[in-house]
N, C-alpha and C positions, 0 to 999 in steps of 0.2 A: 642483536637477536640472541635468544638464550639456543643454549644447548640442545641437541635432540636428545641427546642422554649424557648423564654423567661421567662417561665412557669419552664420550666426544670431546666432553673440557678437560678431561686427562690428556686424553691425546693432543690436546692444542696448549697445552701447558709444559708439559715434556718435551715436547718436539719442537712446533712453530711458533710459540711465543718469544717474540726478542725481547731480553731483560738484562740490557746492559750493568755494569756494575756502577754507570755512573749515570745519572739523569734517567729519564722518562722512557718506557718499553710499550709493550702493546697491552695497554690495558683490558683488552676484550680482544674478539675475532674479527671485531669492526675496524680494531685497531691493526690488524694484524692485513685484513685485504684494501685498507688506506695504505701502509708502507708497501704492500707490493704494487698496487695499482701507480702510484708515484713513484716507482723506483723504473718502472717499466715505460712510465709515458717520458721519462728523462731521454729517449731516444728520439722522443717525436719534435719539430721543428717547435721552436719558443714559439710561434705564435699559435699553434693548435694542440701544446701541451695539455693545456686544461680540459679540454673539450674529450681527448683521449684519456686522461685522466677519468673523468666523469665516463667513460664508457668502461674502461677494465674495471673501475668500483663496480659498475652493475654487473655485469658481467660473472664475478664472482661474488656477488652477492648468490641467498640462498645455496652456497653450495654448487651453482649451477657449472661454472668451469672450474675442477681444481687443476693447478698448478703442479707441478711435481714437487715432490718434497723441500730439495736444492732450493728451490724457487722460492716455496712459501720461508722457511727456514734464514734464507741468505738476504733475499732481495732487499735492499733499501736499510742492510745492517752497517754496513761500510767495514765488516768481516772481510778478513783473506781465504777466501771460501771461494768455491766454482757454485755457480746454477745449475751447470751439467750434471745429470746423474751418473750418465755412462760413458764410459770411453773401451775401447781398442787399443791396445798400445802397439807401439813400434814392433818391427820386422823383431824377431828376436835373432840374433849373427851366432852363430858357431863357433863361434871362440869365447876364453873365459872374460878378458878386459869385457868386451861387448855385452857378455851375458850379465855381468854385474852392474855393468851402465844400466840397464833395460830394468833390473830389480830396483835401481836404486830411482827411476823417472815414475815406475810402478808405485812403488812408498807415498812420493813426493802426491802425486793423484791420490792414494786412497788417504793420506792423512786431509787433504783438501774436500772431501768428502765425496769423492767419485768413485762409482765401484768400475773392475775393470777384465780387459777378455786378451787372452794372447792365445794365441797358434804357437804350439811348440814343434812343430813337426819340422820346423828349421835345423834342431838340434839332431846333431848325430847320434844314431843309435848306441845302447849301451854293447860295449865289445869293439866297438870299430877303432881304428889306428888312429892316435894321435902321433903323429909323426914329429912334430916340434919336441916332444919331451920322450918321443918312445913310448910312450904308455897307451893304454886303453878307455876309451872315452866312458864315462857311467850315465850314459845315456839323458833323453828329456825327462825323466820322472824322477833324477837327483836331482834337480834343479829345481823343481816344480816342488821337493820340499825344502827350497831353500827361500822359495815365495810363498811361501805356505808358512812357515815360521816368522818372515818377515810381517804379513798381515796379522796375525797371532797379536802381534806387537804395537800395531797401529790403532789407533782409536778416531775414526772418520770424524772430519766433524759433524755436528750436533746430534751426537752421545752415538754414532752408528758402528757398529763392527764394519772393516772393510770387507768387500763382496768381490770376490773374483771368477769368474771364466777360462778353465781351461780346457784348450782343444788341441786335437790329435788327427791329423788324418788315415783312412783306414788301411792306405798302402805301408805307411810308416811301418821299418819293422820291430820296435817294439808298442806295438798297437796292442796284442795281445796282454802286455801286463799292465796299459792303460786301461784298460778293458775292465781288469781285474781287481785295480788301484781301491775302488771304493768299499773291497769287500772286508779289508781293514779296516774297525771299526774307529781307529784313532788315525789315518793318515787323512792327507788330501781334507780337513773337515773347515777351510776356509776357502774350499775351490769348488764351485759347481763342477762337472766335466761332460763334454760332448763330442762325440765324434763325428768327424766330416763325411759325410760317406759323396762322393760321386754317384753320375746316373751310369760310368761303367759298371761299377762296381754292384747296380740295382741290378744290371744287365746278365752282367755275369753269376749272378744267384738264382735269378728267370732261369738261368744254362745250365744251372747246376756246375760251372768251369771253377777252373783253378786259376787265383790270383795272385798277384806279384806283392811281394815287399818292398819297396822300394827306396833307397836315400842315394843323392846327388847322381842319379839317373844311371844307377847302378841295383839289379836286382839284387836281393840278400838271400831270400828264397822264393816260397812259392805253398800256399795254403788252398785249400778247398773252401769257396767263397761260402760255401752251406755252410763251413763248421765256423768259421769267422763268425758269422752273422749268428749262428746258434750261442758261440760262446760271449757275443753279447749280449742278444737278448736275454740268456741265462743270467749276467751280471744285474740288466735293468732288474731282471723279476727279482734276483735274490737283494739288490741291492737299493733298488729305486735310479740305479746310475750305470753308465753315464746316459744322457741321451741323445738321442740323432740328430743333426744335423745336413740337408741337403745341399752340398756347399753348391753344384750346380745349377741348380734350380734360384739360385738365391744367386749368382751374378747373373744368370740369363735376364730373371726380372729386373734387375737394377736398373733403376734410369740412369745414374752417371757409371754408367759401364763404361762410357768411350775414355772414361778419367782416373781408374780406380779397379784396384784388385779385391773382393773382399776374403778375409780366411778365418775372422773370428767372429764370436759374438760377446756382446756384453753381459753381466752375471745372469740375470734372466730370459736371455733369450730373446727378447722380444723388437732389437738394435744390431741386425747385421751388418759390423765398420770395417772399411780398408783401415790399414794402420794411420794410428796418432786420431782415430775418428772421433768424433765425440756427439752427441744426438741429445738434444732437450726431446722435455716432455711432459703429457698436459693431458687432460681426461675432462671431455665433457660428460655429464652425473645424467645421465639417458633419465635415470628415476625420476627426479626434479620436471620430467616435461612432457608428461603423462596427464592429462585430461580427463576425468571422470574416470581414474580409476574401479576397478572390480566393477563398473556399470558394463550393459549390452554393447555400448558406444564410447568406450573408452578409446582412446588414441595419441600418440605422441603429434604432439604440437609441429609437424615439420618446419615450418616458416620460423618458430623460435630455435631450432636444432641448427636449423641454415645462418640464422642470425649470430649466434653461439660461434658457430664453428668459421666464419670471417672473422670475428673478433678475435679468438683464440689465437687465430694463424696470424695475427699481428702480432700480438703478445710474444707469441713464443719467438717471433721474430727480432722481436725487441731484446730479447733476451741475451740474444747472440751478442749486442752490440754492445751492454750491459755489464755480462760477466767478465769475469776474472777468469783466468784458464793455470793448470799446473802448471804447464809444459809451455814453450812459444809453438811448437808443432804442432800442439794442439789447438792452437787458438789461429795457425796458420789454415789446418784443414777446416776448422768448422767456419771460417770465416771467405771461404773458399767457393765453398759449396753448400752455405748455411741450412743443415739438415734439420725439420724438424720430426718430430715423435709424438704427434698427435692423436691421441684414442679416445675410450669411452671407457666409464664404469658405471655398475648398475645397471648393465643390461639384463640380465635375470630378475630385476625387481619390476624394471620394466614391464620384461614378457608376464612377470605374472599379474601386473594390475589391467596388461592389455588380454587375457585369460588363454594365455598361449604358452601353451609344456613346453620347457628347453627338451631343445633335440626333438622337438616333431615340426612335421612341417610347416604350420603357421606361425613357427617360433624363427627356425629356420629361414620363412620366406620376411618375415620382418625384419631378422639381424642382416641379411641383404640388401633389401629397403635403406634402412634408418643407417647403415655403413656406405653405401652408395650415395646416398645422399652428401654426408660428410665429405667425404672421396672428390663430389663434382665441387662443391662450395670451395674446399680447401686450396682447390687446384685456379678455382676464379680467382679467390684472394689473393694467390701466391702472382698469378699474374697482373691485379690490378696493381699489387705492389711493385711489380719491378715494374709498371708503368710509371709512380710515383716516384722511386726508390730507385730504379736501376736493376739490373736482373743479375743473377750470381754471378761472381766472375766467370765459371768455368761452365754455365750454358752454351750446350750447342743447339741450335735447332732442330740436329740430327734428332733430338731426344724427342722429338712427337713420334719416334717410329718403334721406339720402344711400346712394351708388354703394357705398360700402367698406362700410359698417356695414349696410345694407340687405341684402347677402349671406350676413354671419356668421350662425349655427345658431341656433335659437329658445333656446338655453339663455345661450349669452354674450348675444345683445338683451335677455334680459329681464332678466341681471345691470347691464348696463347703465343701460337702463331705470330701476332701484334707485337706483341710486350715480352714476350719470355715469361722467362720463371723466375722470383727471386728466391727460392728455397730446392735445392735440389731432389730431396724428397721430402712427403708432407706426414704421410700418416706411420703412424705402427700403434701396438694395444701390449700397454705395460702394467705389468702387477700395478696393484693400487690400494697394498696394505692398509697403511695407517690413514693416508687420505680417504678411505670409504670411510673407517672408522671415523676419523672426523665430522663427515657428512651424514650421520646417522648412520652409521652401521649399515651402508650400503654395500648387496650383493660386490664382489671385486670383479673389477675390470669384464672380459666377457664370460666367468668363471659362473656357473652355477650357485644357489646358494649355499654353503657349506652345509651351517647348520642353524635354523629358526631362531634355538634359543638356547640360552644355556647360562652358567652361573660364571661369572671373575669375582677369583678373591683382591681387594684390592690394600695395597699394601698402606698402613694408617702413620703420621708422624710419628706416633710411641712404638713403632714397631708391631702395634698388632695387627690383624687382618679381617675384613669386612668383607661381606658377600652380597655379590651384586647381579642382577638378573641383567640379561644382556638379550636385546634381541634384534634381528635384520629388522631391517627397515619395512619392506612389506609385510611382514608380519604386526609389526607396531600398527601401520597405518589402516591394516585389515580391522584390530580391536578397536582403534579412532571409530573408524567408522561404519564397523558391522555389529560393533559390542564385542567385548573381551570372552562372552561365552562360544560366541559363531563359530559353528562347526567349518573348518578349513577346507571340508571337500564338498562345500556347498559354493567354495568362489568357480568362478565363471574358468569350462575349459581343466577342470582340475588341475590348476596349474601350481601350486602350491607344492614342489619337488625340490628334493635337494640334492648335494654330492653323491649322498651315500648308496640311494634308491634310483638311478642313473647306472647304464649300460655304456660300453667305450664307445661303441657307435654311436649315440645321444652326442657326447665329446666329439668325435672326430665331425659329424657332421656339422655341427658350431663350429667347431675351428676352419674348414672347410669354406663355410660358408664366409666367417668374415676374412679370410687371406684374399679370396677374391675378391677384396675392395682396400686393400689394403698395401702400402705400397712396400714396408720394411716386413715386417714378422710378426708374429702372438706371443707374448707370455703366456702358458697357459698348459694345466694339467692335466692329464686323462686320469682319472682316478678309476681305477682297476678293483675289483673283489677280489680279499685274499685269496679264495678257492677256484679263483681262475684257471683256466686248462692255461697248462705252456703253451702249446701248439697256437688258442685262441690269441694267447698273450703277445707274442712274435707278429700275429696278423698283423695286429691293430696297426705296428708300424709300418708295414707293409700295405697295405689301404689305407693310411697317411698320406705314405706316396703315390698312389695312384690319384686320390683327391686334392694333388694340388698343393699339401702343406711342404713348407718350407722346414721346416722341422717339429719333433716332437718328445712331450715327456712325461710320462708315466708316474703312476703313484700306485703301489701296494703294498700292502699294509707283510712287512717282514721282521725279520726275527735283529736284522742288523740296522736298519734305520728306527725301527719301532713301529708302532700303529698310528694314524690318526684317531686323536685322540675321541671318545666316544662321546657323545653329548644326550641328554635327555630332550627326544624330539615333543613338539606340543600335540595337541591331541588333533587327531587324523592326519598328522604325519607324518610317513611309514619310519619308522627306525633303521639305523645301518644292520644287518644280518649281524647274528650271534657270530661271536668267534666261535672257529670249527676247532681250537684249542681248549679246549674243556675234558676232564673226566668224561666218559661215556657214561659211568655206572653215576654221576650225578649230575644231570642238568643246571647249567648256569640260573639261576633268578635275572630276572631282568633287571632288577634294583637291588643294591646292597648298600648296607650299613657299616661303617666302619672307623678307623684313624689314620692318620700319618702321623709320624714320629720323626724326628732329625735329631740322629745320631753327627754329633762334633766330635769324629776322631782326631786325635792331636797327631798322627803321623799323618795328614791327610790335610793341605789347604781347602779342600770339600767337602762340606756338611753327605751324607748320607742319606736319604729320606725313604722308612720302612713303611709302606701301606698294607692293615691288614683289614680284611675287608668279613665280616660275621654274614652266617645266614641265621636265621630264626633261632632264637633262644629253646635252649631243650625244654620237659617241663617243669622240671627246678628255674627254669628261668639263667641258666649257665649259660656264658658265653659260648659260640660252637663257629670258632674261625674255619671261615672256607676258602680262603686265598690269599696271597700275600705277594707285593711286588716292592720291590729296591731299583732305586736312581739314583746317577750317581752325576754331577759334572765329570768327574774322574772315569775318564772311558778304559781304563785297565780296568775296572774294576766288571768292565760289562761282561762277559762270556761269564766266569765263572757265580756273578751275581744273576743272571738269566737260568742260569742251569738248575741254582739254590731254587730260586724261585719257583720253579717250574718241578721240579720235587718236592718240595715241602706244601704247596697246595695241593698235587696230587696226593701227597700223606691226609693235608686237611678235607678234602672232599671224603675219605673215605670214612669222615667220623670217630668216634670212641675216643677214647683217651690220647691227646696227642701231646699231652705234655711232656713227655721224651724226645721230639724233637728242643726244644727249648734244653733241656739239662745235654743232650749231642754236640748241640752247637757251640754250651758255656766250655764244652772238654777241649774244642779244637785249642789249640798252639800253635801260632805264628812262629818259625825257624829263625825268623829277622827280627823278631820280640815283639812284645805287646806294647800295652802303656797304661800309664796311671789316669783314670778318669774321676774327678769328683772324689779324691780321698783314696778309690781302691784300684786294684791290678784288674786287666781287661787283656786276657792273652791274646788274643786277635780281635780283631774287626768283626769274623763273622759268632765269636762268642756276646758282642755287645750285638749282635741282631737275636742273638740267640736270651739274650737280656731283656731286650724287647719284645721279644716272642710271649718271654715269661710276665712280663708285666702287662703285659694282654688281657692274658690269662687270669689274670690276678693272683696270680703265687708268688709274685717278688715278696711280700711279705714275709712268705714262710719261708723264703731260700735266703734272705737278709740283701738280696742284691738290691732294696728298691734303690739305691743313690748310685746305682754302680756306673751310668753315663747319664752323657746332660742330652735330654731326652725333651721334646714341647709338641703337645698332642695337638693336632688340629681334625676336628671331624671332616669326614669325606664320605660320598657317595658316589656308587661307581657305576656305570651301566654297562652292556658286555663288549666286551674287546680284551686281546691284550695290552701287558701294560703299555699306558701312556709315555710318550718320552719325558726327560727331563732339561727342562731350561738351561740354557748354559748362564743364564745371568743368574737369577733368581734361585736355581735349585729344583723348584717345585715342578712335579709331574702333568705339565699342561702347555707339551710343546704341540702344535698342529701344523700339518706342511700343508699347503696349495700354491698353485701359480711357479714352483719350484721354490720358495719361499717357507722358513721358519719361522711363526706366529706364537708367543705366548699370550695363553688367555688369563695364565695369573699377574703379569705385569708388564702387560706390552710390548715385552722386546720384540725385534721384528729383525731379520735379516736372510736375503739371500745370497746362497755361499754355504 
């Protein structure tokens, strides 16, 4: 079948396509869900190989179950690669031999292509006695940069930066400068980070008490559980990190709690493992099974969601038996207690063909539905297989009195009951990046839609770049079949919403909602408005935990992670709020004209890229810059290029003559020297911005600098926000976070961590 967009055969090109160096690869996507359906039924008995075969082909035909990445990428390559996405690694020991063991099993996983989660709170605080050598230990957060340069170094396979998880619990005493770790704009930037917090610790902030610090069950001191918890929420709001963790809440539900300790999570959150864990994983595309969409009587198909979701839970169980593992410890636990990680994407494309607003109630009362549903099916399957198959080794029967299986309907308990389980736990809901995009640019995982529609430059063989209209999936399918002119707030329900125009409440209630059907955790963002009160800000995790979530994480829009990136929404739907960063004395335009420039300093392995952005031509017709932003991969370069920025468009907002900012900038002098660019001398970095200020302008002419840096204009158009981040692959200013995940929309890299 062809592509739903251009977009899609990029991503199945980059990513899932196998194209060995020697012989035949996957000539299409047909070829690509042949090798994994075959690689997967290679578990099933010789004589009903085929017959299973012919059901995972359908099965993921149309998109309808994706595979997780590992899966589509590995399966049936005869790669030394894992299927696993995620793991937990080992207990980390308190000593150094131990802790270099643990870095070095870490490596071994993310070069196999697994991202991965450790608990460092094993490690002794920084100041405490090492008594073997006399000296003072430097605590878990020198170590945590010593895995953090390791991942730097690793290149996951199939082309992925490795993704790590680290956590802290909130007794540990140095919690406070974990807390603080992200506000550094260059540490930790290969580590998600989240903190454990306990239901004492919820307890004691209800009390307004004083809390312990705690290592090897010895108190260190003693904090006021209010300023703790203030001085992280203060980190999320300034930082976007770390985020919370409910580590109690998260063993009480465990179903193999009578076997298992859990203390971390995997890079997004969404796989909470005891050590050496590891969790497949698999998204049935909810969009795909929608019935007369945008009609009165639209409806998701249940009987083909129920049909989907016993398939998948074989699959993924296939998997187990299938893969290759880093570790033998890892391949001892998942084969233990063969976990899987079954979820959905396209729920929001879903609710909006069914005419139901995320985060209202009949959005709401469906994501409960249609998760419930999965939940009973998965759980029948899980036991018809170990009727077949055998049940996990480490089933107890105890486990029907558990939180998850104590719920399910008196017919699945007593199948159970029969047969056991062959899978310890069934479900969780994981980012589903590039697989939505493959699928048609389908809403992620249970995520809102980001945004309708918007432009990727795409990168061309000769180096140059092409612009490409990109749009979600129900928006596409709305112009199919209402006409490309139909007004968007004439579909049924107004449901046609996105991140932007969304409240945290909208979020926590969807999250909310599907935890209680779900048996591990959510990937998944609250996306926040920059001008959020603190006070509301701090709630939101705090009625988290009152509703149920097992943890949670926050998105707004700051000065140290950057903004999500702004998109031009289609017509009747509402745009993200102006930034409240603007000149007072001149109002942002909602659209602007402008360029980008990439400055090649030769002190600098990273290009630079200057956007400056014009409002309306005077009446001579003069240029009349009104904003200007700098990205850098080079993060030394952020504070004092933020600062530039943010002064030099305050100079351009106010009008008149501004070509004295450009001849100020050519004057600065670097103390550690300049360099020679294109024939001439360039005293600093910020006088070659100050070059392209002028060449804006169009005075390079008259000042003789036009050759003075190797400079390549690309047009841009900007909508309001602050600036956009900057790619760490690419360069270009078109990073967007959701799902706790980094997305470029200029050339697909994709990585959380």
């Amino acid at each position: 079948m062809a592509f739903d967009s251009p977009l899609a055969g990029e991503i199945w090109n980059s990513k899932y396509r196998f194209r060995p160096h020697e012989g035949t690869g996957d000539a299409t996507v047909e070829a690509t869900w042949d090798r994994v359906a075959a690689a997967l039924a290679e578990a099933e008995p010789t004589k009903t190989r085929a017959r299973w075969r012919a059901r995972f082909r359908e099965t993921l035909d149309a998109y309808r179950f994706l595979p997780a990445g590992r899966i589509l990428a590995g399966a049936g390559t005869g790669r030394a690669v894992t299927l696993f996405n995620c793991f937990v690694m080992g207990v980390v020991p308190d000593d150094l031999d131990g802790i270099f063991q643990h870095l070095r099993e870490a490596a071994v996983t993310l070069q196999q292509g697994g991202g991965v989660g450790m608990d460092f709170s094993t490690v002794r605080p920084s100041g405490a006695l090492v008594r073997g050598v006399g000296a003072e230990a430097s605590g878990p957060l020198s170590f945590m940069d010593v895995w953090d340069s390791m991942c730097r170094t690793i290149m996951s396979a199939g082309q992925r930066r490795g993704a790590m998880m680290g956590c802290l619990r909130i007794d540990h005493p140095d919690i406070e400068a974990f807390i603080d770790a992200k506000r550094d704009a260059v540490r930790f930037r290969n580590f998600n980070l989240s903190v454990l917090v306990p239901d004492a610790f919820m307890a004691a902030l209800d009390a307004d008490a004083d809390w312990p610090l705690v290592f090897d069950g010895e108190i260190r001191r003693t904090v006021r559980a209010t300023d703790l918890w203030t001085r992280l929420m203060q980190a999320t709001y300034d930082a976007a990190e770390p985020g919370v963790i409910f580590i109690d809440r998260v063993n009480a539900a465990n179903n193999l709690a009578h076997c298992e300790v859990i203390a971390a999570s995997n890079p997004c959150g969404e796989q909470m493992l005891p050590p050496y864990g590891a969790c497949l994983l698999g998204s049935i595309n909810l969009a795909r099974l929608v019935s007369a969409p945008f009609e009165p009587d639209a409806a998701l198909d249940e009987q083909e969601l129920a049909d989907l979701t016993r398939t998948a839970v074989r699959m993924l169980d296939n998997v187990i038996d299938i893969s290759r593992f880093p570790l033998p410890a890892q391949e001892a636990e998942a084969r233990a207690k063969r976990r899987l990680g079954l979820g959905v994407t396209g729920l929001a494309d879903a609710l909006i063909f069914c005419g139901a607003r995320y985060g209202e109630d009949r959005a709401v009362a469906l994501t409960g539905r249609w998760l419930g549903l999965i939940r009973r099916e998965a759980y029948r399957a899980s036991a018809e297989l170990a009727a077949e198959k055998g049940a996990f080794p480490l089933y107890d029967p105890a486990m029907l009195q558990r939180p998850n299986l104590a719920s399910l309907d008196a017919e699945t308990r007593e199948l159970i009951g029969l047969h056991g389980l062959r899978n310890g736990c069934l479900t969780s809901i994981a980012p589903t990046g590039t697989t939505s995009l493959l699928a048609g640019n389908v809403s992620s995982g249970i995520e809102p839609v980001f945004a309708f529609a918007y432009t990727r430059k795409v990168m061309q063989p000769d180096g140059t770049r092409r612009e490409e209209a990109v749009e979600d999936y129900a928006l596409a399918l709305w112009k199919t079949l209402k006409g490309p002119d139909a007004p968007l707030d004439s579909a049924p329900g107004d449901a046609f919403v996105s991140a932007q125009t969304l409240t945290p409440e909208h979020h926590l209630r969807m999250q909310a909602a599907a935890q209680a059907q779900i048996d591990s955790s959510i990937s998944k963002t609250i996306n926040c408005p920059e001008n959020i009160d603190f006070s509301a800000f701090s709630d939101v995790y705090r009625q988290g935990y009152r509703m149920g979530c097992k943890g949670l994480t926050t998105y707004r829009p700051n000065a140290i992670t950057g903004s999500v990136l702004s998109v031009e929404a289609p017509a009747s739907v509402p745009a993200a709020a102006p930034s409240s960063d603007v000149d007072p004395l001149t109002p942002r335009p909602g659209r602007l004209e402008g360029a980008t420039y990439k400055i090649r300093w030769p002190l600098d392995a990273h290009a630079v890229y200057v956007t400056i952005n014009d409002a309306d031509p005077d009446d001579e017709g003069a240029r009349r810059p009104f904003e200007i932003f700098v990205n850098s991969k080079n993060m030394a370069h952020y504070a004092w290029t933020v600062a530039l920025t943010r002064m030099v468009s305050a100079v351009f907002r106010r009008g008149g003559d501004v070509s004295f900012v450009a001849e100020e900038l050519k004057a600065v002098f670097d103390p550690g020297g300049g360099a020679w660019m294109e024939g001439r001398y360039t005293p600093s970095l910020p006088a070659a911005i100050g070059a392209v200020i002028e060449r804006h302008l169009g005075l390079a002419a008259e000042s003789g600098c036009e050759s003075a840096e190797s400079i390549e204009p690309h047009p841009v158009s900007s909508a309001p926000g602050p600036a956009p981040s900057a790619c760490p692959r690419c360069g270009a200013p078109g990073l967007v976070r959701k799902e706790g995940c980094d997305s470029c929309l200029e050339c697909g890299y994709s990585k959380c961590g």
